[in-house]
C-alpha positions in Angstrom: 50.9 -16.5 28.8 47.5 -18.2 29.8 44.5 -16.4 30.5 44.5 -17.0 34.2 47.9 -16.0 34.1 46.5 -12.7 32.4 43.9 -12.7 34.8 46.1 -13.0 38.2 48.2 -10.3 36.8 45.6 -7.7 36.4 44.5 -8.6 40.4 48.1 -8.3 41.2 48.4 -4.8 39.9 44.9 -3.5 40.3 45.9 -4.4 44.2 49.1 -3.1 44.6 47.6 0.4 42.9 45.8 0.0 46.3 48.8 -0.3 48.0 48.6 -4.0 48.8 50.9 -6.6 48.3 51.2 -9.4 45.9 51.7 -12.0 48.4 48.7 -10.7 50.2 46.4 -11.2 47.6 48.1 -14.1 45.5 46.0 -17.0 47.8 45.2 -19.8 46.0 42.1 -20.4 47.5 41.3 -16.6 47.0 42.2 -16.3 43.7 40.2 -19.4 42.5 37.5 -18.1 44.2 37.9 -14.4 42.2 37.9 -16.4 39.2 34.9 -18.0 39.9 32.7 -14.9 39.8 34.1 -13.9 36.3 31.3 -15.9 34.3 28.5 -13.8 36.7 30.2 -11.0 35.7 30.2 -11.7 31.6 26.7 -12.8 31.7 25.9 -9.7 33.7 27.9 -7.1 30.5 25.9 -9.4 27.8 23.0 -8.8 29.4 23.7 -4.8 30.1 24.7 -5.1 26.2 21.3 -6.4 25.0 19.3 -4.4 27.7 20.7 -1.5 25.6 19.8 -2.7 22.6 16.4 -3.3 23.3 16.2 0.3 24.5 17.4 1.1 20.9 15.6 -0.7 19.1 11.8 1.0 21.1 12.8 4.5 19.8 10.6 3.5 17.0 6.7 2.7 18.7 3.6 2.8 17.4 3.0 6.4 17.4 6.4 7.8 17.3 9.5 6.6 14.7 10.4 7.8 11.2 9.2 5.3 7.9 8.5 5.5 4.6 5.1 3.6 3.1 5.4 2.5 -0.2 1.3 2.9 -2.1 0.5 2.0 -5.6 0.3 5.5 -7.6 -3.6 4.5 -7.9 -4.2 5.5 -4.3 -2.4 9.0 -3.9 -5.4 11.0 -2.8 -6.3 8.6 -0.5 -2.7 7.6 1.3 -2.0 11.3 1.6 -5.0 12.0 3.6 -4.1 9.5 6.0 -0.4 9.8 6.2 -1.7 13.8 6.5 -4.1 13.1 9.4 -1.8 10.6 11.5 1.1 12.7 11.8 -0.6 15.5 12.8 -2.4 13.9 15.7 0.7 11.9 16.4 3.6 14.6 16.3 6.2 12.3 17.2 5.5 10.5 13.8 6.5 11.2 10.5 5.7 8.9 7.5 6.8 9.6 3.8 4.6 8.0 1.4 6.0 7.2 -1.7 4.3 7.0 -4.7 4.7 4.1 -7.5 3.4 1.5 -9.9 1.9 -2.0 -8.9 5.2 -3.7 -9.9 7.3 -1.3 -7.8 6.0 -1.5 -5.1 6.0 -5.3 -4.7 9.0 -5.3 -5.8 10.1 -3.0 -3.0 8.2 -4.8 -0.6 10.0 -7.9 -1.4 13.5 -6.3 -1.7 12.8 -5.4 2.2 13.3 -1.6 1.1 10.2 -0.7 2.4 8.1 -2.2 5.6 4.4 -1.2 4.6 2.9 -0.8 1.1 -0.5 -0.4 -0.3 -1.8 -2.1 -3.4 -4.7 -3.9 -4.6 -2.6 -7.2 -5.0 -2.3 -9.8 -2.7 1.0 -11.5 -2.6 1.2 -14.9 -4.3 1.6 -18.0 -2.2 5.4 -17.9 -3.7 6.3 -14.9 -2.1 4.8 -15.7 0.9 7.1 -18.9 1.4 9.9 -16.9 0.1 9.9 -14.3 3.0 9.1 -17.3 5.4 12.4 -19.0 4.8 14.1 -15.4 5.9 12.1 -15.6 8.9 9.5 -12.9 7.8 5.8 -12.8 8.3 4.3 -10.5 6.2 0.3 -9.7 7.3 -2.6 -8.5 4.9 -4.8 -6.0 6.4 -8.3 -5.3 4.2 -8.0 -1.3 3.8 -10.7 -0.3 1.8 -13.1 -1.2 -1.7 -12.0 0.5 -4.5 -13.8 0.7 -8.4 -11.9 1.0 -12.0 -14.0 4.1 -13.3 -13.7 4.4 -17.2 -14.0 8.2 -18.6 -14.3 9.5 -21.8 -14.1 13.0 -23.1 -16.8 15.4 -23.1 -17.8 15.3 -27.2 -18.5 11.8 -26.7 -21.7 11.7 -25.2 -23.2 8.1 -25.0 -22.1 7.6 -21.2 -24.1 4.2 -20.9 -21.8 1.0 -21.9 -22.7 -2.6 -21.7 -20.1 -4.7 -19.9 -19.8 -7.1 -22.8 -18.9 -4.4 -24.9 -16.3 -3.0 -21.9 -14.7 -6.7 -22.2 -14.8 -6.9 -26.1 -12.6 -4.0 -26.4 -10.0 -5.8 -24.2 -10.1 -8.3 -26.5 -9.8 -6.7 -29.7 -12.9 -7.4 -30.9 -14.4 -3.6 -30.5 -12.2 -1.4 -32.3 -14.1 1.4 -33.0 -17.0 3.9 -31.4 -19.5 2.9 -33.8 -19.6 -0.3 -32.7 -20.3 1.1 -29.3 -23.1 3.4 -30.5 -24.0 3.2 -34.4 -25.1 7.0 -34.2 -22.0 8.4 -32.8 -19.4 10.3 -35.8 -16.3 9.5 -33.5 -13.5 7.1 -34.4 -11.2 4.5 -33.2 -11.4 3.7 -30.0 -7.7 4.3 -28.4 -7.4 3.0 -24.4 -5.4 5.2 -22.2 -4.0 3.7 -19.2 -1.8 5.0 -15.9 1.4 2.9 -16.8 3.1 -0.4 -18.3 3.8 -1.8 -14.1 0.0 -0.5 -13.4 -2.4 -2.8 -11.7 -4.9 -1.0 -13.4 -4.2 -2.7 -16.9 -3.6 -6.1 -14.7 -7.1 -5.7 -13.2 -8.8 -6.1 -16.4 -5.8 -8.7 -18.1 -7.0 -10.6 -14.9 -10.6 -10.3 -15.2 -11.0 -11.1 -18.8 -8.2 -13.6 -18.9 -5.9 -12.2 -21.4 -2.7 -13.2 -21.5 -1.0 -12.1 -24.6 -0.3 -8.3 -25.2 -2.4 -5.7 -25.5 -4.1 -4.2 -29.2 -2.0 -1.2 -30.9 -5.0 1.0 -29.4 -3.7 1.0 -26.0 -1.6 3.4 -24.6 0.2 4.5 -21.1 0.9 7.3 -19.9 2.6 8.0 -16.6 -0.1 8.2 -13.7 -3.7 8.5 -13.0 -3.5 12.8 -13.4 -1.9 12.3 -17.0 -5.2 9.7 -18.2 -7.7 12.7 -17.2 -5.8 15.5 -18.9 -5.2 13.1 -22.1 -8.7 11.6 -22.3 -10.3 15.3 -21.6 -8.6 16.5 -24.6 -8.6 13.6 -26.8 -12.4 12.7 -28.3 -11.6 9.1 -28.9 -10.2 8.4 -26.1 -11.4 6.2 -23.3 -9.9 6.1 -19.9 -8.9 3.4 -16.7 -8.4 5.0 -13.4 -9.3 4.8 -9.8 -12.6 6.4 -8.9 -10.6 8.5 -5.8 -9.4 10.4 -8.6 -12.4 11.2 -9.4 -14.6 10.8 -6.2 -16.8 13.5 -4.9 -14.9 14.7 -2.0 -15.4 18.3 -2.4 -12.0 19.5 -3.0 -10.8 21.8 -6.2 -8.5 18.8 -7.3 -11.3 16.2 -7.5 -13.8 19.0 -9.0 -12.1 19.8 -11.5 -10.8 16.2 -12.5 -14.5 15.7 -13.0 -15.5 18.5 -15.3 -13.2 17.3 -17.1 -14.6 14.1 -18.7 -17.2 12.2 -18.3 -18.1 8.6 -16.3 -18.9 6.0 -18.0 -21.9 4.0 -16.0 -21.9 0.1 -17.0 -24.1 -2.6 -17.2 -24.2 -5.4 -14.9 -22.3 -8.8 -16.5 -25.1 -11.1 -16.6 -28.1 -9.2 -16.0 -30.0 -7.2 -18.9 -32.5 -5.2 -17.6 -31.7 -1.7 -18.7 -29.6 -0.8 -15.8 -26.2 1.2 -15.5 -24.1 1.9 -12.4 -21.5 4.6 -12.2 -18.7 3.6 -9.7 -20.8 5.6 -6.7 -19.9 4.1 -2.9 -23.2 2.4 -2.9 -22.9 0.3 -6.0 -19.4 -0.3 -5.1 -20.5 -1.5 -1.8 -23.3 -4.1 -3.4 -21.0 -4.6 -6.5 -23.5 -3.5 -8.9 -21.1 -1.6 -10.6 -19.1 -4.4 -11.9 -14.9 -2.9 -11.6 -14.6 -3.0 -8.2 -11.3 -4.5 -6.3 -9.9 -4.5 -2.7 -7.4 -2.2 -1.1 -4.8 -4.0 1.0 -2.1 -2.3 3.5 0.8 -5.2 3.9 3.5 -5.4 6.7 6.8 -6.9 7.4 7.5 -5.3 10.5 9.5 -7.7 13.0 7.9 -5.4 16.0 5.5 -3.6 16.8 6.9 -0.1 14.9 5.3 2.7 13.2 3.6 0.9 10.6 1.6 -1.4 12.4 0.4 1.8 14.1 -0.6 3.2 11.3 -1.7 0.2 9.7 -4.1 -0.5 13.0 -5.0 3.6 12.7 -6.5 3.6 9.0 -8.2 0.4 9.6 -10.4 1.5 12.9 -12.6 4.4 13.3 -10.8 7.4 12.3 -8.7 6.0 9.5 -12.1 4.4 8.2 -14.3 7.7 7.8 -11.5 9.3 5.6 -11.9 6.1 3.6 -15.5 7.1 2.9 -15.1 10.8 2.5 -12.7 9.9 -0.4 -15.5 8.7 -1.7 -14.4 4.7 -1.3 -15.8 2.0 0.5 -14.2 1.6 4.1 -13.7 -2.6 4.7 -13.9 -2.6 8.5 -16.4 -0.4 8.7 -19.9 -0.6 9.4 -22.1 0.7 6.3 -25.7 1.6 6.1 -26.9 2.2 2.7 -29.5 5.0 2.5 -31.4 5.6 -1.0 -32.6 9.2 -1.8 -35.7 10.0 -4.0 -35.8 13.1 -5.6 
């Protein structure tokens, strides 16, 4: 049987259930003219279908949906102030941030399991062209300036390090304390990072172009908390973390991160004039203090969801301040340097 066959026989009973006859509805011309408004009437169901779908698909908006953000381990302080403040002025929204190394959480970003992350690495041109060709965009947003603060413990107390002598323990040429500071009785040197996948340790691999392994006299741990506790009970030991570890914010965390060791201030790279910068917000700002690197938040949102809400939140006003009470630089943010003479 034929589909107008299938068609005509459905008319012929849906009519006689009316109590009509077949005869009186089986006309040619009527028929053919029934069968003509059966394309209006499948264009009119696809369109109901996808009018329903897009209704669907906006239960997620800007400031309302349920996500997951993806941030490099580095920036935990940070992220959870703003994942904090953003849900609770938007009530509708709920964001889990997830915490994890560099590598992860590229690699998380580019195995679409996540739609937002925050890192300090830009994606390579590769990946790029690789989410492209599945019909992806993904867009980098500048968050926030962030420093590499190096700590030591509290018995070693020469807290003033040239940068050459930063970038000569990388290499392997510095192996010991004493060739930091002749006068000092401590030993080998032994460099504690957060983890293997950190972009901590690829930072400085980057910045003083070393591309073989690491010296026997570094060491990871598991995060940012484990270097302080190590390096505050380990004399020889010198420490790589971010300075929102370690920042001012008064907050019993931070506090007592930071009478825990000490922070190393370092010389500028090619300037020798006596000075040292800690990683403070005003010589990251001017980039006196030489370890500084950019915060990025990166999308792959199809639509305008929950993450580019939040996204657009951290990078305006509000978002920006808690950047600066962490004790970071915020990078769409107006900033007015103010020096204080005591």
């Amino acid at each position: 049987m034929n589909n107008a066959s299938v068609i005509q026989n459905f008319i012929i009973i849906a009519c006689r259930n009316q109590g009509l006859t077949s005869s009186s509805v089986v006309n040619r011309n009527i028929f053919h003219k029934f069968l003509s408004f059966i394309p209006l009437f499948g264009l009119l169901l696809i369109l109901s279908s996808c009018g329903s779908m897009g209704q669907k698909g906006t239960n997620e908006t800007p400031t309302r949906g349920n996500i997951k953000i993806v941030s490099d381990e580095s920036f935990q302080p940070l992220i959870e102030t703003e994942t904090y403040t953003f849900t609770h002025l938007y009530t509708n929204a709920k964001i889990k941030p997830v915490f994890k190394p560099e590598y992860d959480v590229i690699n998380d970003f580019m195995n679409d399991s996540v739609k937002v992350i925050v890192t300090s690495k830009k994606l390579t041109d590769s990946q790029i062209q690789f989410l492209r060709d599945t019909l992806i965009i993904a867009r980098t947003s500048s968050y926030a300036y962030d420093a590499l603060a190096l700590i030591t413990n509290k018995e070693n107390h020469d807290t003033l390090v040239k940068y050459n002598a930063i970038k000569d323990i990388f290499l392997g040429k510095i192996k010991t304390w004493k060739e930091v500071n002749e006068n000092t009785k401590l030993g080998d040197i032994s460099v504690i990072f957060d983890n293997t996948k950190s972009g901590n340790i690829r930072y400085f691999k980057e910045l003083f172009e070393i591309k073989d392994t690491l010296g026997k006299n570094f060491f990871a741990v598991n995060n940012n908390s484990e270097v302080i506790n190590y390096v505050s009970k380990n004399p020889n030991a010198l420490g790589i973390i971010s300075v929102n570890w370690i920042s001012n914010k008064k907050d019993s965390l931070t506090m007592s991160f930071i009478n825990k060791v000490n922070v190393i201030a370092v010389s500028q790279q090619y300037v020798n004039d006596g000075n040292y910068y800690r990683p403070h917000q005003g010589f990251i700002y001017d980039k006196s203090y030489p370890f500084v690197r950019e915060i990025y938040l990166i999308s792959r949102e199809t639509f305008s969801g929950l993450g580019s809400g939040f996204i657009n939140w951290a990078c305006a006003e509000q978002g920006q301040r808690i950047v600066l009470k962490s004790g970071l630089v915020p990078a769409t943010m107006p900033i007015r340097l103010v020096q204080i003479k005591h």
